[in-house]
PyMOL Python script that loads the backbone (N, CA, C, O; Angstrom):
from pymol import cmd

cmd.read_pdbstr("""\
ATOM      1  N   UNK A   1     -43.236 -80.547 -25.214  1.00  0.00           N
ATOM      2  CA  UNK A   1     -42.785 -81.062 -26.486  1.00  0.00           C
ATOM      3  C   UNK A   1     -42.182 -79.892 -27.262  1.00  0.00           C
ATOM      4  O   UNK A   1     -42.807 -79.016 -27.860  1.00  0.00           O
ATOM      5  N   UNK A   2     -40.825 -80.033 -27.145  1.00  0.00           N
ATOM      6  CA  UNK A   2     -40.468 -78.665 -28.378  1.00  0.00           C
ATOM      7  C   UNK A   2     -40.548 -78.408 -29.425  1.00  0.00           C
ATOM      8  O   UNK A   2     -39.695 -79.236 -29.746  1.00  0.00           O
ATOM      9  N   UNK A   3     -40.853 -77.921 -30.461  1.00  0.00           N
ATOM     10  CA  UNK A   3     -41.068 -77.392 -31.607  1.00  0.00           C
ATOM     11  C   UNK A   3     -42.458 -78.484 -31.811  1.00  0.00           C
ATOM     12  O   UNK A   3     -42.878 -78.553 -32.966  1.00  0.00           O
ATOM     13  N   UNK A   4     -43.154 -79.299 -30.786  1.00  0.00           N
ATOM     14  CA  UNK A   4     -44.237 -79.843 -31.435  1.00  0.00           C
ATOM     15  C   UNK A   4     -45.427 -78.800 -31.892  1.00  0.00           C
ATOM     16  O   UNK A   4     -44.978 -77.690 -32.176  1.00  0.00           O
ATOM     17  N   UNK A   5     -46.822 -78.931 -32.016  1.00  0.00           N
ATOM     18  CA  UNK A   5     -47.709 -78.653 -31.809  1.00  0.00           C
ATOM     19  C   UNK A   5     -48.645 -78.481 -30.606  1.00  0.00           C
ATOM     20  O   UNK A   5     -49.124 -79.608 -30.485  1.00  0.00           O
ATOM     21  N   UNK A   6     -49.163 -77.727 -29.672  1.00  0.00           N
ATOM     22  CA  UNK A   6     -49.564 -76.876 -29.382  1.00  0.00           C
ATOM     23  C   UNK A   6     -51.116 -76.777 -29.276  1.00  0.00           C
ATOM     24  O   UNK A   6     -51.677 -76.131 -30.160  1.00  0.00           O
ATOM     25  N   UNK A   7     -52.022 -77.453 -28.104  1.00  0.00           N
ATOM     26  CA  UNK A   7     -53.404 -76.703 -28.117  1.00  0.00           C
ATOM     27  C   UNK A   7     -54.058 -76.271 -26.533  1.00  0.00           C
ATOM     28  O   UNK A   7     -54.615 -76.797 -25.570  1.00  0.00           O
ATOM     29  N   UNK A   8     -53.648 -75.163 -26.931  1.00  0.00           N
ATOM     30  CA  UNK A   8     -54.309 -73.937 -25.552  1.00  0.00           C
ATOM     31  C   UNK A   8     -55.550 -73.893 -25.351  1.00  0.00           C
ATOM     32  O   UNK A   8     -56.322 -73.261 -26.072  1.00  0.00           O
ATOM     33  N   UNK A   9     -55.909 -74.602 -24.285  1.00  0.00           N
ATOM     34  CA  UNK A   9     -57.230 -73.992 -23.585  1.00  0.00           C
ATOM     35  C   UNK A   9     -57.133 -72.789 -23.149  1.00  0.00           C
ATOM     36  O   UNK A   9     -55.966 -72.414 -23.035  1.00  0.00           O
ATOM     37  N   UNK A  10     -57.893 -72.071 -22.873  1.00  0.00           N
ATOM     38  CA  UNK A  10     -58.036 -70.551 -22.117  1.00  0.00           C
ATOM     39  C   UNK A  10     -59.405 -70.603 -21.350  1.00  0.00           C
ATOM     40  O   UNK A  10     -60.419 -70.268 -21.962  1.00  0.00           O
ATOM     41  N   UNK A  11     -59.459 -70.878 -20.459  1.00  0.00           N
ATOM     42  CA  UNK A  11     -60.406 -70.640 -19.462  1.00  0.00           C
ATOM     43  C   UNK A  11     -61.230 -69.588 -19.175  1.00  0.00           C
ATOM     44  O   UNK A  11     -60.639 -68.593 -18.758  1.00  0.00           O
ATOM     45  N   UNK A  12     -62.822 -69.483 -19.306  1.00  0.00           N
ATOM     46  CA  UNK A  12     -63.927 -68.607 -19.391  1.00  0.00           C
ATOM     47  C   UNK A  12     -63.707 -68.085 -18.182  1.00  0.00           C
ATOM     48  O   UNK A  12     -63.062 -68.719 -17.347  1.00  0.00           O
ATOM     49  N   UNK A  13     -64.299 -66.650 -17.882  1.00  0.00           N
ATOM     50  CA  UNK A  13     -64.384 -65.754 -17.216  1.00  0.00           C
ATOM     51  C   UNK A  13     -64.895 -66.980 -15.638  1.00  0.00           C
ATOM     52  O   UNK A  13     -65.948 -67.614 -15.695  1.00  0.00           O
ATOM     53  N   UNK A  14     -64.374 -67.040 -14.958  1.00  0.00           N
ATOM     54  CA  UNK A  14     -65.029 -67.684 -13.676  1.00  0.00           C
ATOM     55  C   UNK A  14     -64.519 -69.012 -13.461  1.00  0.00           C
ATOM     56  O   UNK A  14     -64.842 -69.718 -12.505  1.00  0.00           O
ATOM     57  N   UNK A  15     -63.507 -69.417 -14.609  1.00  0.00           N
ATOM     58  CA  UNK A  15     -62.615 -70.537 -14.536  1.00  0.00           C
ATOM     59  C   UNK A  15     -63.556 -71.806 -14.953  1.00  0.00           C
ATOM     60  O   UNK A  15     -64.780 -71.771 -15.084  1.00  0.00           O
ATOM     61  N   UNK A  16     -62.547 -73.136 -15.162  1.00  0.00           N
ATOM     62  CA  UNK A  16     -63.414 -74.352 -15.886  1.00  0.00           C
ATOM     63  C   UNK A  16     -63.772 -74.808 -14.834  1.00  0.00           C
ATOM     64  O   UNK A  16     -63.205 -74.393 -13.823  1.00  0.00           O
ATOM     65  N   UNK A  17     -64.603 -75.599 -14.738  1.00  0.00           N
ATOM     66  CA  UNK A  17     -65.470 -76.038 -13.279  1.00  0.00           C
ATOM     67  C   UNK A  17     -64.552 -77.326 -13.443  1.00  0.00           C
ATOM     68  O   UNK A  17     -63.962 -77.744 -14.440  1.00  0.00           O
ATOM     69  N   UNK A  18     -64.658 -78.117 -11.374  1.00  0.00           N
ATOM     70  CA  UNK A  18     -64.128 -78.976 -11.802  1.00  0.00           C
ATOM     71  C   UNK A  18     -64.031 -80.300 -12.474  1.00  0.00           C
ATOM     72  O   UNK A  18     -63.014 -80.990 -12.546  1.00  0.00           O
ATOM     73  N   UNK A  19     -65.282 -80.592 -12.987  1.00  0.00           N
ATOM     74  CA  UNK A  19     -65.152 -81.265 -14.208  1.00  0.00           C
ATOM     75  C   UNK A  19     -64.878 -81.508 -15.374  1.00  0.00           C
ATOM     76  O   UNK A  19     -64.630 -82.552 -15.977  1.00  0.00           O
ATOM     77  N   UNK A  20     -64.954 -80.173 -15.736  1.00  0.00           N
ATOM     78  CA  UNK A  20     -63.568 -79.759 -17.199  1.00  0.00           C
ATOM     79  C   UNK A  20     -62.241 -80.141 -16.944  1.00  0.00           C
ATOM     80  O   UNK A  20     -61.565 -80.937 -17.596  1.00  0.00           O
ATOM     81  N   UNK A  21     -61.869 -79.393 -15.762  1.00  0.00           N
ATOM     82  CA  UNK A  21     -60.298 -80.014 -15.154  1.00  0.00           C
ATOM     83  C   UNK A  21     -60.115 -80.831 -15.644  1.00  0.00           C
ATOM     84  O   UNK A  21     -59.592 -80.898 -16.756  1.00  0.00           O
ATOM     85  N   UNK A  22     -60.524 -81.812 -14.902  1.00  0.00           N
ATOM     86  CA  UNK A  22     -60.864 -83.645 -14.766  1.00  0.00           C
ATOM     87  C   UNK A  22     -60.469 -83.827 -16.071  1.00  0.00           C
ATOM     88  O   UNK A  22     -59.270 -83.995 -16.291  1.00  0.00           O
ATOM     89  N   UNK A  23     -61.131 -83.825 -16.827  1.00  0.00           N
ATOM     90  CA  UNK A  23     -61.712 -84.076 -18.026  1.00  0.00           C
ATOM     91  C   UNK A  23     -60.736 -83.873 -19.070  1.00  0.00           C
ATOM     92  O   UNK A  23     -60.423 -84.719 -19.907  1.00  0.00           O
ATOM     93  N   UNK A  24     -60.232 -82.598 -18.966  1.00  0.00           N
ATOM     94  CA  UNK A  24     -58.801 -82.473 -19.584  1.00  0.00           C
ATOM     95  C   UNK A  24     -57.656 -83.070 -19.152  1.00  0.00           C
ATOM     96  O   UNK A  24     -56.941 -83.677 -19.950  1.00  0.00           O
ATOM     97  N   UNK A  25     -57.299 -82.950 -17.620  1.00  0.00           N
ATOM     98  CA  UNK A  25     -56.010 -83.694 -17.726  1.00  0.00           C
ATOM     99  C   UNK A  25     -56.250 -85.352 -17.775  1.00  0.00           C
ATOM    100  O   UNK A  25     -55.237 -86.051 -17.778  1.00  0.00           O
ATOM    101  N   UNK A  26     -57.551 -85.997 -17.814  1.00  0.00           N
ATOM    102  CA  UNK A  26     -57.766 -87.626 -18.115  1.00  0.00           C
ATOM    103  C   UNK A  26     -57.378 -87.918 -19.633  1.00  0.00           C
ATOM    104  O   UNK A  26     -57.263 -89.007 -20.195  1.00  0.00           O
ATOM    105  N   UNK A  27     -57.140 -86.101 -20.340  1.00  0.00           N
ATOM    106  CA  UNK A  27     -57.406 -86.652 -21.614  1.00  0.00           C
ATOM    107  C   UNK A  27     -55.845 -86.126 -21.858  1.00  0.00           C
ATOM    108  O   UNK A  27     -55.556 -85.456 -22.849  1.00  0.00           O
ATOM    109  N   UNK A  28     -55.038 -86.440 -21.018  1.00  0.00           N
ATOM    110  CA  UNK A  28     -53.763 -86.002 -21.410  1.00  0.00           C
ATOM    111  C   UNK A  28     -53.110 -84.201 -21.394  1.00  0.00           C
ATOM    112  O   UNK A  28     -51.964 -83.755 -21.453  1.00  0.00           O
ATOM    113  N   UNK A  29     -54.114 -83.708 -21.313  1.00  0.00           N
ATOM    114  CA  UNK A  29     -53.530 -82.365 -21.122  1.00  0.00           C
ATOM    115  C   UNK A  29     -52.721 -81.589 -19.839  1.00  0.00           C
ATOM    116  O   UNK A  29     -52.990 -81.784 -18.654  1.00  0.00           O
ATOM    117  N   UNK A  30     -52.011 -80.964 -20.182  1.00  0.00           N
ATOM    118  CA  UNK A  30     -51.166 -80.552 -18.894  1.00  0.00           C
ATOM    119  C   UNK A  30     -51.816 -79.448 -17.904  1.00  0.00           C
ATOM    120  O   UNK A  30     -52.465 -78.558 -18.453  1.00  0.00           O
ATOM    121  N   UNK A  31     -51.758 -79.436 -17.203  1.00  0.00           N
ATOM    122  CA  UNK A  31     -51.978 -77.939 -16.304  1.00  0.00           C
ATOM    123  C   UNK A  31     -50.957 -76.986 -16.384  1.00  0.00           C
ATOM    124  O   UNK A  31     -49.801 -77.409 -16.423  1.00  0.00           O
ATOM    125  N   UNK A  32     -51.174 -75.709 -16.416  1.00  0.00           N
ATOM    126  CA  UNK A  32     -49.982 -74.722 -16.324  1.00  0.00           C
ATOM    127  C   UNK A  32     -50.809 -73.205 -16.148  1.00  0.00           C
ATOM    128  O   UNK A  32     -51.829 -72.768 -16.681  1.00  0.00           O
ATOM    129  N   UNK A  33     -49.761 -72.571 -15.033  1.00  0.00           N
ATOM    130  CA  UNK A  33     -50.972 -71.329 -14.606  1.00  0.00           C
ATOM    131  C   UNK A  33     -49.595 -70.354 -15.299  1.00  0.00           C
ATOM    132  O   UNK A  33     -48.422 -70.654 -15.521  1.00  0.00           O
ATOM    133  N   UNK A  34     -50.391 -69.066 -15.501  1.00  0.00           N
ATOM    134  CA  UNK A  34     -49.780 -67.760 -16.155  1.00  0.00           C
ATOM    135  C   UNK A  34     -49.659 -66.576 -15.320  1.00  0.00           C
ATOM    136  O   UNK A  34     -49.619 -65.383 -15.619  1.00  0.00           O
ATOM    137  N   UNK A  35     -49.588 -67.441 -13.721  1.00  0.00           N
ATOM    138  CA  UNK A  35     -49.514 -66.231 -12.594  1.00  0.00           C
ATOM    139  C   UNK A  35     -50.695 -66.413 -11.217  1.00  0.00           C
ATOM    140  O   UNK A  35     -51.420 -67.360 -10.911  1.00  0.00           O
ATOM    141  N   UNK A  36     -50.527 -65.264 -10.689  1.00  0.00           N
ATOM    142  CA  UNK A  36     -51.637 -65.037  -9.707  1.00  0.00           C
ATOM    143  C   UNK A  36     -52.895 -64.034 -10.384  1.00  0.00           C
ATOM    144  O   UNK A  36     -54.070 -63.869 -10.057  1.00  0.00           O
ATOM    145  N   UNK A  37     -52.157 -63.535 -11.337  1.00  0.00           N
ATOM    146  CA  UNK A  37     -53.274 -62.102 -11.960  1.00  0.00           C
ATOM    147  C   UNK A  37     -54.415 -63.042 -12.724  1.00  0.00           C
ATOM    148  O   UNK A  37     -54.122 -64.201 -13.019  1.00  0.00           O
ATOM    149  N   UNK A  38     -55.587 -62.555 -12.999  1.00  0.00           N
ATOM    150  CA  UNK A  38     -56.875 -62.559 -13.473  1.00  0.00           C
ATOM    151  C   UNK A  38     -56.328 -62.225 -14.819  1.00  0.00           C
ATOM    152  O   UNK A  38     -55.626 -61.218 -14.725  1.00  0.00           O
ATOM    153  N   UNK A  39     -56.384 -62.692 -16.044  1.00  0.00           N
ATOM    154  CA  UNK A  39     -56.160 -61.626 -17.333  1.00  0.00           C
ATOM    155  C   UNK A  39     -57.201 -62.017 -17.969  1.00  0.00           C
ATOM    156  O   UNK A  39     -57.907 -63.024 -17.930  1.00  0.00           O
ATOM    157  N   UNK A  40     -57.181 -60.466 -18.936  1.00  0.00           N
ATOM    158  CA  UNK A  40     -58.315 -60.822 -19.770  1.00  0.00           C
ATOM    159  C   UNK A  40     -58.123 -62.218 -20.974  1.00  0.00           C
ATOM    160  O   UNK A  40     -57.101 -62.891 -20.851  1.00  0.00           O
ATOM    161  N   UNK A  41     -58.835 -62.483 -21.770  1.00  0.00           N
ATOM    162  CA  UNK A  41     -59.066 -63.826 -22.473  1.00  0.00           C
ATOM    163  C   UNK A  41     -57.843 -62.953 -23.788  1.00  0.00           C
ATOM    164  O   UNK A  41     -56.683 -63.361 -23.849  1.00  0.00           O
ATOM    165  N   UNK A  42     -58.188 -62.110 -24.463  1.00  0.00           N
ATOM    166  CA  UNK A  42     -57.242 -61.569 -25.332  1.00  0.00           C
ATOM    167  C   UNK A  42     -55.416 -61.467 -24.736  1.00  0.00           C
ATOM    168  O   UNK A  42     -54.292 -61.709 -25.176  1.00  0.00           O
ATOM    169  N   UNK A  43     -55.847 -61.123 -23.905  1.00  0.00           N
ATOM    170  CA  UNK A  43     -54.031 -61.010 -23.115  1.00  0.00           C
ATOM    171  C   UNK A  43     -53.266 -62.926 -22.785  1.00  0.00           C
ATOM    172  O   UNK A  43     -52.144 -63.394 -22.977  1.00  0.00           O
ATOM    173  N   UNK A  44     -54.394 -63.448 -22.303  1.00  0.00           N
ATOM    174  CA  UNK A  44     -54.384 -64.543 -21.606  1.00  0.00           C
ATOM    175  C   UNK A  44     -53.375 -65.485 -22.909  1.00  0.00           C
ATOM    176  O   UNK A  44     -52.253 -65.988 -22.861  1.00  0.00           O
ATOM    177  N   UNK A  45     -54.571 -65.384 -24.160  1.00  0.00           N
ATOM    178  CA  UNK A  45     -53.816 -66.021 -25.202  1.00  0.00           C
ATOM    179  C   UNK A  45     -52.102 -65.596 -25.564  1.00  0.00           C
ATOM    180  O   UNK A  45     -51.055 -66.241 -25.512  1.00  0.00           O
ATOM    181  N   UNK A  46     -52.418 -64.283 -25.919  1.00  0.00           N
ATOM    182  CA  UNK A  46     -51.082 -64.024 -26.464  1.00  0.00           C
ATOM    183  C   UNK A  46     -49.877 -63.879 -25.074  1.00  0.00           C
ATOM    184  O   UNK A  46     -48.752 -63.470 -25.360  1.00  0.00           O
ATOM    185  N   UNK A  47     -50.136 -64.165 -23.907  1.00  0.00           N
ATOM    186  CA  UNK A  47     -49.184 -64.625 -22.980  1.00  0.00           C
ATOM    187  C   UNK A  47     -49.159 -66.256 -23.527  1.00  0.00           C
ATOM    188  O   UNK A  47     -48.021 -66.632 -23.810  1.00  0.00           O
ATOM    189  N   UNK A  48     -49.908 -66.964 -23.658  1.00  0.00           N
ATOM    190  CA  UNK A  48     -49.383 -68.211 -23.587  1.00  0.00           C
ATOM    191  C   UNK A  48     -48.996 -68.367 -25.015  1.00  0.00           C
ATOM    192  O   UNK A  48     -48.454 -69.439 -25.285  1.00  0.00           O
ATOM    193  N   UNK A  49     -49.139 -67.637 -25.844  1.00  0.00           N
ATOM    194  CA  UNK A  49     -48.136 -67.957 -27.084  1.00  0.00           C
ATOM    195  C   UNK A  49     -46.782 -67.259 -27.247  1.00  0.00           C
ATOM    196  O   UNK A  49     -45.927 -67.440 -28.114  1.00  0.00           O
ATOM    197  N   UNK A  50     -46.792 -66.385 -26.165  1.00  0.00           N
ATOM    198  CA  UNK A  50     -45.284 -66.261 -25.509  1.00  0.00           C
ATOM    199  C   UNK A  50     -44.398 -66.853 -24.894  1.00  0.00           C
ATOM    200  O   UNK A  50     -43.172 -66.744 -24.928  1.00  0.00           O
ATOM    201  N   UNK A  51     -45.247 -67.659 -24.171  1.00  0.00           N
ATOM    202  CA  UNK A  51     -44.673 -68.590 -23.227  1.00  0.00           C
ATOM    203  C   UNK A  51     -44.155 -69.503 -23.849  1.00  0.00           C
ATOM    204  O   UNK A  51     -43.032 -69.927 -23.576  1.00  0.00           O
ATOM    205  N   UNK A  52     -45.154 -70.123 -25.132  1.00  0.00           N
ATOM    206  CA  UNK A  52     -44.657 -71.389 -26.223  1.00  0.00           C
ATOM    207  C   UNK A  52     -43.528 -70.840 -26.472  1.00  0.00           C
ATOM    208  O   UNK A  52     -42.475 -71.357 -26.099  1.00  0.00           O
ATOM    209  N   UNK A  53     -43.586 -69.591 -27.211  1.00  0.00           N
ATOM    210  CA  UNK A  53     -42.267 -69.548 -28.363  1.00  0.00           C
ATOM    211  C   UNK A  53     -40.730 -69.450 -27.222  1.00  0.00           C
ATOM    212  O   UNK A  53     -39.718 -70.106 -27.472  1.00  0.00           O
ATOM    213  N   UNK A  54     -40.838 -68.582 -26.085  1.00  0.00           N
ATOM    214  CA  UNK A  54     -39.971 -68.732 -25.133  1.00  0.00           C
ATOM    215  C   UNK A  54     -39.219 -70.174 -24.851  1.00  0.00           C
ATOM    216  O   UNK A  54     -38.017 -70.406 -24.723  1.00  0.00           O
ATOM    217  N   UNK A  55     -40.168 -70.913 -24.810  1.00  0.00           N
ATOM    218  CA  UNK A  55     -40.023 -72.063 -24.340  1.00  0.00           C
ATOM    219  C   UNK A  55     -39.015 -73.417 -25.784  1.00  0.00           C
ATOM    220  O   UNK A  55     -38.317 -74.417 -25.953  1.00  0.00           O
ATOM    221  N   UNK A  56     -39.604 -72.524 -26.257  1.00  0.00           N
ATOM    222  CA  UNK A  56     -39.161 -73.072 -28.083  1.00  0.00           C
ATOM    223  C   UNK A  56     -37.591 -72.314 -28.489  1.00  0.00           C
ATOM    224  O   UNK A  56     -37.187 -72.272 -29.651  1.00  0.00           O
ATOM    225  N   UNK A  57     -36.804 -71.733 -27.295  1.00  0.00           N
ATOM    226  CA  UNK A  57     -36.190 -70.889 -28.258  1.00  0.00           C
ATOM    227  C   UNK A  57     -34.832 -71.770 -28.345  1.00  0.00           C
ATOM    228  O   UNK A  57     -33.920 -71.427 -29.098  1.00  0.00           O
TER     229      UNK A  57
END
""", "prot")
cmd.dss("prot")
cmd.show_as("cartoon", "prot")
cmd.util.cbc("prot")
cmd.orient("prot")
């Protein structure tokens, strides 16, 4: 959705089990990975609010 609104999960150290998955995309949310790398939770975010505004331009 462009210029919509925006809500990022970020996934805990060891990833969402798969019932979170589930659980999110039943509830409409998308999947989208930020690579093969591990990042930390601080990096993790401000990549995917890069990715938004990229995506927004």
């Amino acid at each position: 959705m462009r210029h919509g609104k925006y809500l990022i999960l970020i996934g805990p150290e060891g990833d969402f089990s798969p019932a979170e998955i589930d659980s999110a995309l039943h509830n409409g949310y998308k999947a989208i990975t930020l690579g093969e790398s591990r990042l930390r939770t601080e990096t993790a975010a401000l990549e995917a609010c890069f990715e938004v505004n990229f995506l927004n331009r």
